[in-house]
N, C-alpha and C positions, 0 to 999 in steps of 0.2 A: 655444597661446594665451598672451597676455600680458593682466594685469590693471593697471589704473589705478589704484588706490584714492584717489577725493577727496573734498574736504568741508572746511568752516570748521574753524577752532583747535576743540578740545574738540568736536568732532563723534565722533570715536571710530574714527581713521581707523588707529590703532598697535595697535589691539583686534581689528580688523575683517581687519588684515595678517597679527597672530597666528593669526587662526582659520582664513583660506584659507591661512596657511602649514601649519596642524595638517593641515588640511583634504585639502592638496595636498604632501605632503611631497618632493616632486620637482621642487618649483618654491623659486627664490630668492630672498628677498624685500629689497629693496632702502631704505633707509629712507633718509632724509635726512642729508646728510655721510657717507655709505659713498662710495665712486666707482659714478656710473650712467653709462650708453652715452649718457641720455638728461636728465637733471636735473645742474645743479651749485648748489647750494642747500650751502651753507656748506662751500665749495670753494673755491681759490684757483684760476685762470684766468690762466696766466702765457706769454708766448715764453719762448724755450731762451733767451734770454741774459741775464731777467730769473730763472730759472727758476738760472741758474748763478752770479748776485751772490746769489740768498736761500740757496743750500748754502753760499756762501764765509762770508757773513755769519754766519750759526748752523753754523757747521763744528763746534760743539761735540755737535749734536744731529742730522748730516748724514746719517748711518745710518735715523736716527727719520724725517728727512722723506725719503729714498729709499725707504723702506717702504709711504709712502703719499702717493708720485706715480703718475702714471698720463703715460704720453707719450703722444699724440694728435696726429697733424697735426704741424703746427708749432707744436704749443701741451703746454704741461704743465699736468696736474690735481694739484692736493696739498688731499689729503682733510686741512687742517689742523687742525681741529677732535676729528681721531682722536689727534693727537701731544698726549702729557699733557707738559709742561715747562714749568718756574717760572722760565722766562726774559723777564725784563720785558719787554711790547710786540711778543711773537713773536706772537701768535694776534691782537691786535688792529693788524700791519703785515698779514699775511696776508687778516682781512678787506677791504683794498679794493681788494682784485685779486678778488673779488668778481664776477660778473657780474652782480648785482642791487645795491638801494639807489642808484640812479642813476648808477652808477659807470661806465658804457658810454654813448655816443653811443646813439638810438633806433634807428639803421639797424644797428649794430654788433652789437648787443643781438639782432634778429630775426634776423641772419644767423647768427648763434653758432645761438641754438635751431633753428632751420629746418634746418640744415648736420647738427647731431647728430640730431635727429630722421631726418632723412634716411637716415643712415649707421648709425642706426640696424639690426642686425641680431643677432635673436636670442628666444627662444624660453624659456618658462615663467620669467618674471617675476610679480613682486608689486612693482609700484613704489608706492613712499607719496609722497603729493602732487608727483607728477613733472608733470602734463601742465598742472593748471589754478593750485594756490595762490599758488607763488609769481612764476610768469610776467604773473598777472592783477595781484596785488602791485603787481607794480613798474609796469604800462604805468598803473595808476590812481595811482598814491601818488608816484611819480617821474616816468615820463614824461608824467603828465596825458591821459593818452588818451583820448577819447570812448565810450560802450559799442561806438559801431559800427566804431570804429577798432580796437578789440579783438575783438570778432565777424571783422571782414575781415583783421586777422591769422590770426585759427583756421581759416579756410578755407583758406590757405595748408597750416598744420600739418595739416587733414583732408588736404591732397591729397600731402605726403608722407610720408604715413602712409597712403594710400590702399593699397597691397601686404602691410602689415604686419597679422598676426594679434591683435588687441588687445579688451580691454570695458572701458569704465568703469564703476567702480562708485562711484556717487557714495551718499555719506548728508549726509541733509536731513534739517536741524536745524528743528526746528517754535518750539524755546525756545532762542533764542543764548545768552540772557541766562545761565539755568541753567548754561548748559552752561559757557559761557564762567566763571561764578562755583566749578563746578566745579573746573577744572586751573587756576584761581586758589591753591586749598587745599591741591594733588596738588603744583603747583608752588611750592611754599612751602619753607624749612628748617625742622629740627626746632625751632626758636622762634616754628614760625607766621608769617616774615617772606617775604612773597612776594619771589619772587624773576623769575617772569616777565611778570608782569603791569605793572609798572612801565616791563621794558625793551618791552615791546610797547605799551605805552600813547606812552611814548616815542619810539618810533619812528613812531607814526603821526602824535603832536602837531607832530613837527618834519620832517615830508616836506611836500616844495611842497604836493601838491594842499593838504596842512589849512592850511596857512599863507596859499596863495591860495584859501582858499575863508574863511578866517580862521574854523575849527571846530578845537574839542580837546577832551578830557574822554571820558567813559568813555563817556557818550552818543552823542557821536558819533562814536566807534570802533564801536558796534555797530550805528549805522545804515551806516557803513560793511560792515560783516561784512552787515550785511542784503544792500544792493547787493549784495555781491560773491556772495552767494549765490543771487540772484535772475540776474545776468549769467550764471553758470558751469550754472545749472539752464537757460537761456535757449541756451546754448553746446551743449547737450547735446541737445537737444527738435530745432533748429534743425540743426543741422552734425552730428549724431551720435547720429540717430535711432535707427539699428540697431545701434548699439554701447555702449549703455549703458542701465545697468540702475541706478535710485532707491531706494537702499532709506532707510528713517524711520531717523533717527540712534538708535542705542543702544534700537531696537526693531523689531529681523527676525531671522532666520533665514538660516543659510544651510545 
């Protein structure tokens, strides 16, 4: 069996991985920027010959990103977010090779996810927000997608993932607001200066949908997180009846 673990920001989805990792100590838990089979969520997404100008380029640090490439296909993975280095402009050239934040064509985009899903192959995982947050992310806030252009994408991902061993376990947030106000604090520095909530406010303020929808502010960021939590419970009910399990955010048992 492999598990899903999903759910909005501050839903308690890095708590929830800890406990089926206590839980299941023979399983691997994969969290967001490790290298997955199946997610690349603050990953770089490169060919071999872009992949061979960014080692010549930082040949100072070329050890540190061969550590954390991953060759695939005809494609390189560089978990860059793992490489600590005080070299101006390395981590923010690295983000836009990116496969999210609109940085791929929409057809480019479904093929990558569909292709590793596909190929996909392997057994007792804990993946953190692999299948729904940041794929729904991007087809809403970048590629402007419909709910049902997002639904009839995931039909696709149910059906090659239809051989694969897998449950979701989603947690539903009853209070965004809270919670959301919560890892507000958590993600703060020691002088109380937030530090995530600004770059996530931000990033929602200036992606097309809010800009073509002409919404910003904290407000309608969490009518946003409402949607997308309403979509991804609707993704679940509909396409993934028997493989997923609801539990009340930061209040079950497992």
């Amino acid at each position: 069996m492999n598990y899903f673990v999903e759910g909005l920001q501050g839903s308690g989805k890095s708590t929830l991985v800890k406990r089926l990792s206590e839980k299941h100590p023979n399983y691997t838990a994969i969290h967001e920027g490790d290298y997955s089979p199946v997610e690349l969520a603050w990953c770089a997404y490169v060919d071999r010959e872009t992949y061979k100008q960014i080692l010549e380029k930082y040949k100072d640090i070329r050890d540190e990103i061969e550590k954390k490439s991953f060759a695939e296909d005809d494609h390189v993975i560089i978990c860059y977010t793992k490489i600590l280095t005080d070299i101006p402009g390395f981590h923010k050239e690295l983000e836009k090779y990116e496969i999210y934040n609109g940085n791929l064509d929409s057809e480019i985009f479904r093929d990558i996810v569909l292709r590793r899903f596909k190929n996909w192959q392997g057994d007792n995982n804990i993946f953190e927000c692999s299948i729904f947050q940041n794929i729904i992310e991007d087809m809403i806030l970048f590629q402007k997608c419909s709910d049902e252009e997002i639904v009839d994408f995931y039909k696709q991902i149910k059906e090659v993932l239809a051989d694969k061993p897998y449950e979701i376990v989603y947690l539903q947030a009853d209070d965004i607001k809270s919670n959301i106000d919560i890892i507000r604090k958590e993600r703060s520095d020691d002088q109380g200066n937030e530090m995530w909530f600004p770059l996530m406010l931000g990033y929602f303020d200036n992606s097309p949908y809010a800009l073509e929808k002409g919404v910003k502010g904290t407000e309608a960021l969490l009518e946003h997180f409402k949607h997308r939590q309403e979509l991804e419970l609707r993704i679940c009910e509909e396409l993934f009846p028997e493989r997923n399990i609801v539990l009340r955010s930061k209040n079950y048992k497992i």
